[in-house]
Backbone as CSV, one residue per row, in Angstrom:
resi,resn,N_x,N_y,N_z,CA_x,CA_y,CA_z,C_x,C_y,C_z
1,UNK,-5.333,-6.196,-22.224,-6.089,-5.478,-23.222,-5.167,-5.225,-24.418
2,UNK,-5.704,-4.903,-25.366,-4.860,-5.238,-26.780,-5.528,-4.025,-27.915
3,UNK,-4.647,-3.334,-28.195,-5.154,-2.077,-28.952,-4.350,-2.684,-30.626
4,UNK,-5.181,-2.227,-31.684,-4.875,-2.430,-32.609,-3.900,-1.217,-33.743
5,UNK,-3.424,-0.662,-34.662,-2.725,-0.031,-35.132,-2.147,-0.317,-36.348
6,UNK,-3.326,-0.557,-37.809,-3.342,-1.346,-39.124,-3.635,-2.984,-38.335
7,UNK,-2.493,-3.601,-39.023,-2.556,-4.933,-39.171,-1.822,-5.416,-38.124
8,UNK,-1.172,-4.804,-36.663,-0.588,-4.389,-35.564,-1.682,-4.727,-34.728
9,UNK,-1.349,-5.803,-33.488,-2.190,-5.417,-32.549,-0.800,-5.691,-31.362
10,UNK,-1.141,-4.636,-30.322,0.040,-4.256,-29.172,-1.227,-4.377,-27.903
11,UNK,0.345,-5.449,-26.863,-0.302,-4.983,-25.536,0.002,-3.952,-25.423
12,UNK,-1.807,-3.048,-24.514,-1.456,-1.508,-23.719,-0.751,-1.717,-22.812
13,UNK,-0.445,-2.507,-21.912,-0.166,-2.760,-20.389,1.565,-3.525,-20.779
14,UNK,2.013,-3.574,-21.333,3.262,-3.907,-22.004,3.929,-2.317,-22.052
15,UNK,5.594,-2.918,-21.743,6.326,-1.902,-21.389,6.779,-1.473,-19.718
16,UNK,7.735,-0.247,-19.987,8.477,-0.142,-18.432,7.293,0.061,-17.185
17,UNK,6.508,0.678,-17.595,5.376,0.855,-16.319,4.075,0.075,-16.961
18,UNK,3.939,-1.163,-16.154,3.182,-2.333,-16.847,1.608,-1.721,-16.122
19,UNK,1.717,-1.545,-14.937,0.097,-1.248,-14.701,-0.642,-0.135,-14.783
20,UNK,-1.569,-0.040,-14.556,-2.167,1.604,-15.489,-1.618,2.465,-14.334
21,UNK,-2.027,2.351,-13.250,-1.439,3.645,-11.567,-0.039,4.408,-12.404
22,UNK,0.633,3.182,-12.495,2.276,2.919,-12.826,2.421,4.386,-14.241
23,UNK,1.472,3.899,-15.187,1.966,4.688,-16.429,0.911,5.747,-16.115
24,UNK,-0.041,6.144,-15.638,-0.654,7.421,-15.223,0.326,8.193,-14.786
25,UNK,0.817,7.985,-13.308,1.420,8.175,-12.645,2.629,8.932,-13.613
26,UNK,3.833,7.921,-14.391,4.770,8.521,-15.329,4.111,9.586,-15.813
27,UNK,3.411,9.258,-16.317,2.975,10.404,-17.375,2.231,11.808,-17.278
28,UNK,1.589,11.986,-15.642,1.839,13.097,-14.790,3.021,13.763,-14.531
29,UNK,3.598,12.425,-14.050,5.089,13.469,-13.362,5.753,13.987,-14.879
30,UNK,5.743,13.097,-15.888,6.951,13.746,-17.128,6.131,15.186,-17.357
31,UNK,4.961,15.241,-17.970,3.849,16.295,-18.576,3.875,17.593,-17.589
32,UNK,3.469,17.294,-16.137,3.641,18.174,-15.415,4.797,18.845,-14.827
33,UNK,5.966,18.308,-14.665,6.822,18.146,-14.247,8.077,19.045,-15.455
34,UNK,7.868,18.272,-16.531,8.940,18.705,-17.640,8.942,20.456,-18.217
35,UNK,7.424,21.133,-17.899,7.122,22.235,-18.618,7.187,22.134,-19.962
36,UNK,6.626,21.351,-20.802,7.056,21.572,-22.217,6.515,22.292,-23.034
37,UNK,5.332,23.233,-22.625,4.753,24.493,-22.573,4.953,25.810,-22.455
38,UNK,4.918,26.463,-22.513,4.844,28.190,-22.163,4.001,28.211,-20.519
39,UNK,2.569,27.936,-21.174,1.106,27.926,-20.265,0.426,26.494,-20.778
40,UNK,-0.166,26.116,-19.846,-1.504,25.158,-19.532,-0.803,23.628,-19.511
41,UNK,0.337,23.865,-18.978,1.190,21.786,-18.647,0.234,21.489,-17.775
42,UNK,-0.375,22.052,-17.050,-1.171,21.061,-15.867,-2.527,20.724,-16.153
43,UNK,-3.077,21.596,-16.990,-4.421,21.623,-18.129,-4.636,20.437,-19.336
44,UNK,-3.293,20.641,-19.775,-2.436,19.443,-21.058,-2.219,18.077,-20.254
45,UNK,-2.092,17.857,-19.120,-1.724,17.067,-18.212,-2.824,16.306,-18.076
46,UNK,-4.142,16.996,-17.559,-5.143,16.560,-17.139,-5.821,15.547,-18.094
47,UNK,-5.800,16.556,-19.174,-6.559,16.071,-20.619,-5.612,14.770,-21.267
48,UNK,-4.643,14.509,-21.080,-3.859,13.068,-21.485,-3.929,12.272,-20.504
49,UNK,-4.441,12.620,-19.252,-4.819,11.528,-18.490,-6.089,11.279,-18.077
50,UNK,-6.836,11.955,-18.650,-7.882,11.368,-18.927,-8.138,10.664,-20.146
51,UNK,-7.592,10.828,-21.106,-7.661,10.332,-22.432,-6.921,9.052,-22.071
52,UNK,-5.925,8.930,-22.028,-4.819,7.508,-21.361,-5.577,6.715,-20.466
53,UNK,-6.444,6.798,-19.447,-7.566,5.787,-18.465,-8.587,5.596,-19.489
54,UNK,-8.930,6.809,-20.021,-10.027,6.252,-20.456,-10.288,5.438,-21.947
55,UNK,-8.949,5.153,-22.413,-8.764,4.405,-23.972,-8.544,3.163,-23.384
56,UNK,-7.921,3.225,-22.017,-7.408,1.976,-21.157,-8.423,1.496,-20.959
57,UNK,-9.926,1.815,-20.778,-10.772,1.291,-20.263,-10.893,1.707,-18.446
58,UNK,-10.729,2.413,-17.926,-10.587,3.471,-16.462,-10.983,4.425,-16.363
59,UNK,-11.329,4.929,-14.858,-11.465,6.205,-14.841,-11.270,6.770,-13.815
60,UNK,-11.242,7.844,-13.533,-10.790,8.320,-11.956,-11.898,8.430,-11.131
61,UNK,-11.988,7.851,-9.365,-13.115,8.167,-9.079,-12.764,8.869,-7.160
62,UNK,-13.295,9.483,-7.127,-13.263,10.538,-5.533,-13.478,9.581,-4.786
63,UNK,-12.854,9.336,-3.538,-13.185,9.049,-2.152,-14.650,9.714,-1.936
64,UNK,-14.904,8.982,-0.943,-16.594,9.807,-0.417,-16.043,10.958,0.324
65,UNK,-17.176,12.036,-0.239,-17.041,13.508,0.616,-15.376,14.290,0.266
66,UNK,-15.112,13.705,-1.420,-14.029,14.441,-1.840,-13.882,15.234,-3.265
67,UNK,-13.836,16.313,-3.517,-14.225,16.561,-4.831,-13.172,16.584,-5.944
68,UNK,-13.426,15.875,-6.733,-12.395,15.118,-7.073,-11.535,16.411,-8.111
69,UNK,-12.216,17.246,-9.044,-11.667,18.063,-9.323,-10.479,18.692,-8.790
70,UNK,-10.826,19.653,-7.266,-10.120,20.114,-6.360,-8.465,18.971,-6.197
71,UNK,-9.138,17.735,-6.088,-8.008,16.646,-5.738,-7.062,16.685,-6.808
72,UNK,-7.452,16.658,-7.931,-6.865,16.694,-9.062,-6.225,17.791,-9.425
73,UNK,-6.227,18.828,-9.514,-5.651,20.075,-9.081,-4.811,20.261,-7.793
74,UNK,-5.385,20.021,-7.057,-4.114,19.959,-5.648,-2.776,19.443,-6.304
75,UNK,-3.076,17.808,-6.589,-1.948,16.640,-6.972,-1.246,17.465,-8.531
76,UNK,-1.861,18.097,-9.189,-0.868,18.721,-10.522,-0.171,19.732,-9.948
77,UNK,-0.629,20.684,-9.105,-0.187,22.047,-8.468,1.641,21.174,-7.589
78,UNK,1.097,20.338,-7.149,2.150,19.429,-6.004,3.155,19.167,-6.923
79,UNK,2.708,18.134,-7.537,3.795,17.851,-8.934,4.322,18.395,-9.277
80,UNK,3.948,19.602,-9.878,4.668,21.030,-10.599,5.733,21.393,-10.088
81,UNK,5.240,21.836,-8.641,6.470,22.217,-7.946,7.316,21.515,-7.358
82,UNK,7.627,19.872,-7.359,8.308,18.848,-7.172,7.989,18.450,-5.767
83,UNK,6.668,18.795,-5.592,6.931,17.894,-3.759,6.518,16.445,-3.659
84,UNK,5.632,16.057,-5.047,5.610,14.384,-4.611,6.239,13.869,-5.515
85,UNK,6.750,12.606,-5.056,7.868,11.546,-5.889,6.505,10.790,-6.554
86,UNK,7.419,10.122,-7.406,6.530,9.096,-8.623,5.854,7.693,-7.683
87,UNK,6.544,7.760,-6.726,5.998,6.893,-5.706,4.717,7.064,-5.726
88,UNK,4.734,8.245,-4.682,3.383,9.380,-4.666,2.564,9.183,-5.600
89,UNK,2.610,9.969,-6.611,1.630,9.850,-7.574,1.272,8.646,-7.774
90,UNK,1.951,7.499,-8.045,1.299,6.459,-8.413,0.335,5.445,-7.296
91,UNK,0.357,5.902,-5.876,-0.183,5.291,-4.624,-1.588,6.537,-5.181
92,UNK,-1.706,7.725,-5.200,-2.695,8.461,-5.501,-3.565,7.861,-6.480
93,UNK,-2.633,7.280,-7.665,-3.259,7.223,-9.080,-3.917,5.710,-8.173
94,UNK,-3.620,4.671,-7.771,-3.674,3.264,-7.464,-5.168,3.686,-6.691
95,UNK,-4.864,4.307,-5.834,-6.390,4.771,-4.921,-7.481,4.877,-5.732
96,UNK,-7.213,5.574,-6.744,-8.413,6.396,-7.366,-8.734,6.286,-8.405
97,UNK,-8.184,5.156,-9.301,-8.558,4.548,-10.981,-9.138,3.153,-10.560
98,UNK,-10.100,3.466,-11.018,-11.176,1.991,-10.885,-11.354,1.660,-12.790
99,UNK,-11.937,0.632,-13.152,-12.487,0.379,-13.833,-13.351,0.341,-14.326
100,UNK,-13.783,1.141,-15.957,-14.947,1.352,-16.769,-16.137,0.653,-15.955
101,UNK,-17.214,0.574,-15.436,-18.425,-0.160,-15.460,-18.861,-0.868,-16.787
């Protein structure tokens, strides 16, 4: 996929974390992880990764009989306090980003 920027057009998927799981994933752990906030990194978190899947063309979707909110909150709360590795997150993110319909 190929995003434009003037007379600039850039691969999205170009760069150190080439697949979307991969750069979700980064970009949880830095956002949540770094505090670069006072209040609301995990709020700020949410909202750039949803914005980031969904410019990508993605979106996040629940296992059956899982609410995905709750999930999503669990996994920022986890992060925060350093219990999953980038591994982690990105096997989470891999599960659960499907593609736009």
């Amino acid at each position: 996929m190929k995003i434009r920027f003037g007379q600039q057009s850039l691969d999205l998927f170009s760069g150190y974390y080439r697949p979307i799981s991969s750069k979700a994933a980064a970009l949880v752990e830095s956002v949540c992880r770094n505090h670069g906030f006072a209040d609301g990194n995990k709020r700020t978190c949410l909202l750039l990764l949803d914005l980031l899947l969904d410019k990508s063309g993605y979106r996040l979707v629940a296992f059956e009989g899982e609410d995905l909110e709750m999930t999503q909150e669990d996994l920022l709360v986890d992060v925060a306090n350093g219990a999953l590795t980038l591994r982690a997150i990105e096997s989470w993110m891999k599960n659960r980003i499907q593609e736009k319909p």
